[in-house]
C-alpha positions as a printed NumPy array, in Angstrom:
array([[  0.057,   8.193,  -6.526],
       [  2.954,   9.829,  -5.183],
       [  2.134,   7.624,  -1.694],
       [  1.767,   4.466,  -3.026],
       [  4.878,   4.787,  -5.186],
       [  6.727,   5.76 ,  -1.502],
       [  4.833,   2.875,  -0.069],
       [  5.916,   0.326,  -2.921],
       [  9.341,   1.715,  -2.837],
       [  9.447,   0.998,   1.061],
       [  9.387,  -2.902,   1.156],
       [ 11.828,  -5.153,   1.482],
       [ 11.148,  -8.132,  -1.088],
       [ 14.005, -10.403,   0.82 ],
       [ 12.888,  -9.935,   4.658],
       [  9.568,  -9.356,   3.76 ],
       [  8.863, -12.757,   1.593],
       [  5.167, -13.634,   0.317],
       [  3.404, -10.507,   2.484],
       [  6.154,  -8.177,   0.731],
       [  5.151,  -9.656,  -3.135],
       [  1.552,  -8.996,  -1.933],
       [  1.956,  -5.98 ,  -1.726],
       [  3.867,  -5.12 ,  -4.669],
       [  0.982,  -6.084,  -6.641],
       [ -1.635,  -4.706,  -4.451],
       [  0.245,  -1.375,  -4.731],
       [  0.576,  -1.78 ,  -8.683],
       [ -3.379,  -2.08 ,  -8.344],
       [ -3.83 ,   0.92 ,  -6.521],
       [ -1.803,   2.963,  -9.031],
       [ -3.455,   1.612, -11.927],
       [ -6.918,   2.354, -10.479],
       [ -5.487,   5.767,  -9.289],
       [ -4.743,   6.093, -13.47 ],
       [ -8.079,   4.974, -14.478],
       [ -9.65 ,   7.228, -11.839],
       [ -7.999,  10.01 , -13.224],
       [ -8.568,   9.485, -16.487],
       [-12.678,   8.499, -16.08 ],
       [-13.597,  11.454, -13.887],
       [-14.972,   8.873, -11.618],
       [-14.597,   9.588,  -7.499],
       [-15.444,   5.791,  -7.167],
       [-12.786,   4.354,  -8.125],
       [-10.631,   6.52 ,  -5.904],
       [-13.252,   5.431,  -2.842],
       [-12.04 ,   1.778,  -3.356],
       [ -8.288,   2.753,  -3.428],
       [ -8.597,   4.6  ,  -0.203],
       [-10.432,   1.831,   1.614],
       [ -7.545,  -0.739,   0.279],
       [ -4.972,   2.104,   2.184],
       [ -7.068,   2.378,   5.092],
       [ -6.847,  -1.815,   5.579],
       [ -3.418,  -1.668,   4.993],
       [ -3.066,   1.255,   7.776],
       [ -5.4  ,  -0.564,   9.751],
       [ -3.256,  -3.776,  10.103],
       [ -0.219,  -1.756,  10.238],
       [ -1.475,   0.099,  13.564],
       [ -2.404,  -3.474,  15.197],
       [  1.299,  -4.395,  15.204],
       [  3.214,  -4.057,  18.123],
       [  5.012,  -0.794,  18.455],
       [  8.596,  -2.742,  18.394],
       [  7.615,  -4.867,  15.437],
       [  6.524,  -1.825,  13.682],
       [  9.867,  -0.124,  13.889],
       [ 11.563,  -3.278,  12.865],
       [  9.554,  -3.113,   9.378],
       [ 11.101,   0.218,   8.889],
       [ 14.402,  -0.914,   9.445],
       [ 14.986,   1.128,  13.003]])
């Protein structure tokens, strides 16, 4: 939870417009299914939170290296 809070935390709503907003509420998603996870016992649940991650870090990595360190405000 603690990483998709940091993720969440991490965007820039101005620069980063409708993609940004996106991912607010694909974030709020994850840590509500994180909650549920927790609280059902069920492994499931966490399986579909780490394949929404693993898109996200998937995308990320296709970026050019210079537009990359422009989203992190380098």
């Amino acid at each position: 939870m603690d990483i998709v809070h940091e993720l969440r935390s991490s965007l820039n709503l101005e620069a980063g417009g409708v993609i940004a907003a996106n991912l607010v509420s694909l974030y709020d998603y994850m840590v509500q299914q994180l909650a549920r996870a927790n609280a059902e016992d069920r492994a499931e649940i966490l399986d579909e939170v780490i394949r929404l991650l693993t898109e996200i870090r998937s995308a990320w990595v296709l970026l050019p290296a210079e537009a990359r360190r422009a989203g992190q405000g380098r």
